[in-house]
C-alpha positions in Angstrom: -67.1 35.1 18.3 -66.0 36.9 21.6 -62.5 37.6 22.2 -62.6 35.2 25.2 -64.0 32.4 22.6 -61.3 33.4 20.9 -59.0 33.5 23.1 -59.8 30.1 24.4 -59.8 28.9 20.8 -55.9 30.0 20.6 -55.0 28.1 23.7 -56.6 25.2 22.2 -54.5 25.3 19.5 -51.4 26.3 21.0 -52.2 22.9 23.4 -52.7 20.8 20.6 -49.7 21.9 18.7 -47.6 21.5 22.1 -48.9 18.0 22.5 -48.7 16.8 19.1 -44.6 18.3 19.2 -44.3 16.4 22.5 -45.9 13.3 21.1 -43.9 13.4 18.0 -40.6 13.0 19.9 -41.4 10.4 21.9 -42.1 8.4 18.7 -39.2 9.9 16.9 -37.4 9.0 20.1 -38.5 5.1 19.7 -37.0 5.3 15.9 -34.3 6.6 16.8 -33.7 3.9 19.5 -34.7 1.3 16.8 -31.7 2.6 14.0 -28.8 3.4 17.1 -29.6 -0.4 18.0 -28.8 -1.3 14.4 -26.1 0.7 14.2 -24.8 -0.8 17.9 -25.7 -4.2 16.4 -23.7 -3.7 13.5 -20.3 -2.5 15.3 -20.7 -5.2 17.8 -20.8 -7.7 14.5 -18.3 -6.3 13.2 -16.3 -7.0 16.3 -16.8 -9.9 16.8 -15.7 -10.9 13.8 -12.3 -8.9 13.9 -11.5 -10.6 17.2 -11.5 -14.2 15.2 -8.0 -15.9 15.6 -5.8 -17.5 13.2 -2.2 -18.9 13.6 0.1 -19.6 10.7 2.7 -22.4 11.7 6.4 -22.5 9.7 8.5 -25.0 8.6 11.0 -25.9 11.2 14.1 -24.7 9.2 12.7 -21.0 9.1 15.0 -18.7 11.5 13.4 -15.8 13.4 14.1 -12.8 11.4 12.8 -14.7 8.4 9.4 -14.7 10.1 9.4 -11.3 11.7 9.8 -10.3 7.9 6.9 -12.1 6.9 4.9 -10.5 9.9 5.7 -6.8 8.3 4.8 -8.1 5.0 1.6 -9.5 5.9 0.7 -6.4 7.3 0.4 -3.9 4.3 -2.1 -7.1 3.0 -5.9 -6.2 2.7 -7.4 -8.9 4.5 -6.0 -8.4 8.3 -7.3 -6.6 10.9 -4.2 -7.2 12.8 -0.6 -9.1 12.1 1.6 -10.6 15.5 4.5 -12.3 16.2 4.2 -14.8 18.4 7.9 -15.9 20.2 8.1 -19.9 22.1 8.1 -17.7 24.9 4.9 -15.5 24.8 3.5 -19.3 22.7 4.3 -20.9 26.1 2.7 -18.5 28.6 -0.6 -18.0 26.5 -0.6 -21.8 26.6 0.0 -22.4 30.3 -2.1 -19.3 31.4 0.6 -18.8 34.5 4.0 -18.3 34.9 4.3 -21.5 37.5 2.5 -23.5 34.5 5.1 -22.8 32.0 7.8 -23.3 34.2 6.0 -27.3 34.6 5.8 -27.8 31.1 9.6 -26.8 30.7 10.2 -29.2 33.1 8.8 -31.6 31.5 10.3 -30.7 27.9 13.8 -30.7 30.7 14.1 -27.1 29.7 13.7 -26.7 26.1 10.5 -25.1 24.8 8.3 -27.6 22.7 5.9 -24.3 21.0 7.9 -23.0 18.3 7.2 -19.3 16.6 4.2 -18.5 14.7 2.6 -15.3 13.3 -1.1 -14.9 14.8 -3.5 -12.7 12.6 -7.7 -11.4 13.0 -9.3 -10.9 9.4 -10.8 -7.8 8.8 -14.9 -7.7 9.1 -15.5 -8.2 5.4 -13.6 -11.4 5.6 -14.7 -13.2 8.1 -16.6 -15.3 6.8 -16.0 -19.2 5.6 -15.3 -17.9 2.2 -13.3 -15.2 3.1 -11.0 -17.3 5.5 -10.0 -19.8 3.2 -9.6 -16.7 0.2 -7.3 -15.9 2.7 -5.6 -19.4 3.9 -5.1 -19.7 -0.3 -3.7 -16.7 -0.7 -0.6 -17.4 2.3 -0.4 -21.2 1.0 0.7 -19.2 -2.5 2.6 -17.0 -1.4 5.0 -18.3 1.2 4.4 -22.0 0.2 8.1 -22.7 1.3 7.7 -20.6 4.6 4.4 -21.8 5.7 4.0 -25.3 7.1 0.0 -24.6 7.9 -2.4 -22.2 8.3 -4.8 -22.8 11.5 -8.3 -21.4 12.3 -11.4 -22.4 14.0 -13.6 -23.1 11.3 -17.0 -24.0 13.7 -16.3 -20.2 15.5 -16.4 -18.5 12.0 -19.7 -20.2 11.2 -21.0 -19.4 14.5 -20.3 -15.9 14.1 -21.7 -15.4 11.4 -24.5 -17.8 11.6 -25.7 -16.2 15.2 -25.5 -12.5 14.3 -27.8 -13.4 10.8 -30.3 -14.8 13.1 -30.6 -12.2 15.8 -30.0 -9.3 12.6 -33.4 -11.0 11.3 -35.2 -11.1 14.4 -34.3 -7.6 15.1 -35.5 -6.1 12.1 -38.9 -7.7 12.5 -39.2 -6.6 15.9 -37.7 -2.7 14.4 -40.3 -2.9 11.2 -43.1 -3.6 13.5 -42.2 -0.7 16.1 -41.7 1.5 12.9 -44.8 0.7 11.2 -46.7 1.6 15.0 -44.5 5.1 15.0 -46.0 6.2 11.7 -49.5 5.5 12.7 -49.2 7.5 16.0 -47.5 10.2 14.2 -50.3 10.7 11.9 -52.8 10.1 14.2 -51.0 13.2 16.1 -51.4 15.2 13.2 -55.1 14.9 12.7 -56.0 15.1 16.3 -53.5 18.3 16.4 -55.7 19.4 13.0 -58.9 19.0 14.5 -59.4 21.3 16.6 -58.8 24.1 13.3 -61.1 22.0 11.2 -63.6 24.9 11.1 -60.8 27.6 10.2 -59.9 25.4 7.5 -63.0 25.6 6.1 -63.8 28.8 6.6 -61.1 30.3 4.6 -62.5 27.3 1.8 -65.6 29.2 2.2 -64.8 32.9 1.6 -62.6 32.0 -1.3 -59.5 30.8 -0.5 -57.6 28.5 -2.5 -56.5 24.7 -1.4 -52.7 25.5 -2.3 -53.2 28.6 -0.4 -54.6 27.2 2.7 -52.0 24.2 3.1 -49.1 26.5 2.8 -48.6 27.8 6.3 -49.8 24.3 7.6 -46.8 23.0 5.6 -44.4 25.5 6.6 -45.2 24.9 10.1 -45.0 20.9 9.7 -41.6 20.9 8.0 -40.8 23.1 11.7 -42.4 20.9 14.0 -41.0 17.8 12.5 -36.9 19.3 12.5 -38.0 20.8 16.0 -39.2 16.9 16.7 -36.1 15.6 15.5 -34.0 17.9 18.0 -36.1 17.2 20.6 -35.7 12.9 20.2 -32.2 13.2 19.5 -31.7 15.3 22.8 -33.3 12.3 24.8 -31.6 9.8 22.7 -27.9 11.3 24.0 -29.7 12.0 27.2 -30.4 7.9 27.9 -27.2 7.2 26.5 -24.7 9.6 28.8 -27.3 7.9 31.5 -26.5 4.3 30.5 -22.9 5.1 29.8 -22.6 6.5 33.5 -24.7 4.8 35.8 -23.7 1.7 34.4 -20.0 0.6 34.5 -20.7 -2.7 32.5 -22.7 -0.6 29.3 -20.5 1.8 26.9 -22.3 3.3 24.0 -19.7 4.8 21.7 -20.9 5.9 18.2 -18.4 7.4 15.4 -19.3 10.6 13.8 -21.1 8.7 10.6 -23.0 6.4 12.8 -24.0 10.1 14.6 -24.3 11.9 11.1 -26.6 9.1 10.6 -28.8 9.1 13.1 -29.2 12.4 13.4 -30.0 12.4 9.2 -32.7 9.4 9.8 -34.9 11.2 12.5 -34.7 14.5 11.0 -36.1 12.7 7.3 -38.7 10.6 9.4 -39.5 13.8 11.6 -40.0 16.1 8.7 -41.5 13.4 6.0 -44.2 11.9 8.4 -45.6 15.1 9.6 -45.2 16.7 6.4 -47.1 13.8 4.8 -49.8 13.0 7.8 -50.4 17.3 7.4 -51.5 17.0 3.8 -53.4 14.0 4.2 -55.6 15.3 7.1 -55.8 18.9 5.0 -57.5 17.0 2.2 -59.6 15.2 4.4 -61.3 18.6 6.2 -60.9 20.5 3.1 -63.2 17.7 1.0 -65.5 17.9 3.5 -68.7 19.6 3.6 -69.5 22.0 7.3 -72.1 19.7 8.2 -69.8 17.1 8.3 -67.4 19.1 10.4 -69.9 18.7 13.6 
């Protein structure tokens, strides 16, 4: 072979290596899209269900300060997201919605507020949930069953909470196990195409000696690279669309915590590494059981 065969034969391969790096973060990209949704999907769950309302209502005999101490006691409980005092005054405008509103319902009441004080609570996420709810209502029916007159929730928003985000989690992970299943096969179709192209060196150093473990080494050692440099590479234009969406539009905010990130960032660098690592050995095998003729 003449150094300008070989030479072009180099390029080759440095091309198909390029492409098949450039081709493996796009799909590591789509992965990564797929697990930040799920992650997004599960923090907007969780919100939703930490923003479900419940009011308990006293007994009329119960002065303030009795209740304001059942507020600070209620919050050291594990079930609450968040514990407030409502006042017949704050009761009266939420009610109303306007200032001129409440005034027109004092009227009518000739002065005297008809709302008297409660304590309003939101559940934590893990118990938000029809069981969870009434674990709770039980547990404040026991415990202050000389304070408490009722405890009041919406029972159809609980169930609709929960009942929508099961749906749309199902849906979702159909759609994400299909998308994932499509990732794998372009990675290691990729990975062969990238291989091809050395087919002949492979078999070549088969030829003059060398041994299988001995051949797929540097292949290896340069999958396990292109698969973290992969990883780096999606993640990069993962952050990328997401500092886009977060500033071009005002009505999107991505935020992630650190875990969600740690995460992430662990997923597509097990995927990147994994797939290429596995599709490298697999398309080995297949030129190294081969005989030349068959390499034509």
């Amino acid at each position: 072979m003449t150094s300008k065969e070989e030479g072009k034969n180099q390029r080759g391969v440095q091309t198909s290596y390029v492409s098949a790096l450039i081709g493996i973060s796009l799909v590591l990209f789509m992965i990564g899209l797929v697990v930040s949704g799920f992650l997004g999907l599960d923090n907007v769950q969780t919100q939703a269900k930490e923003n479900l309302q419940g009011d308990l209502f006293f007994k009329p005999e119960l002065n303030v300060s009795d209740i304001k101490q059942i507020e600070q006691e209620l919050k050291t409980w594990k079930f609450f997201k968040e514990v407030t005092y409502i006042s017949p005054e704050r009761a009266i405008q939420e009610f109303s919605g306007s200032d001129q509103n409440a005034e027109e319902i004092l009227t009518i009441f000739e002065g005297e507020n008809p709302l008297p004080p409660t304590i309003g609570f939101k559940p934590k996420a893990a118990f938000a949930s029809k069981q969870g709810m009434q674990e709770i209502k039980d547990a404040l029916l026991k415990a202050y069953a000389m304070e408490i007159d009722e405890v009041n929730y919406d029972e159809a928003s609980v169930d609709s909470v929960n009942l929508g985000f099961r749906q749309f989690v199902l849906l979702f992970l159909s759609v994400a196990l299909l998308l994932i299943v499509v990732a794998i096969a372009l990675i290691n179709n990729t990975i062969r195409l990238s291989l091809y192209s050395q087919r002949f060196s492979i078999k070549t150093m088969q030829l003059v000696g060398a041994t299988s473990s001995y051949i797929r080494k540097p292949f290896l050692k340069r999958a396990i690279f292109q698969g973290l440099f992969a990883s780096l590479l999606g993640m990069a234009l993962l952050m990328t669309l997401f500092f886009a969406l977060n500033n071009v539009l005002d009505a999107i905010e991505i935020t992630y915590t650190w875990m969600n990130f740690a995460i992430l960032m662990g997923t597509m660098g097990l995927l990147g590494t994994g797939l290429t690592l596995i599709s490298t050995w697999l398309a080995l095998n297949r030129y190294l059981k081969r005989k030349l003729d068959d390499l034509y």
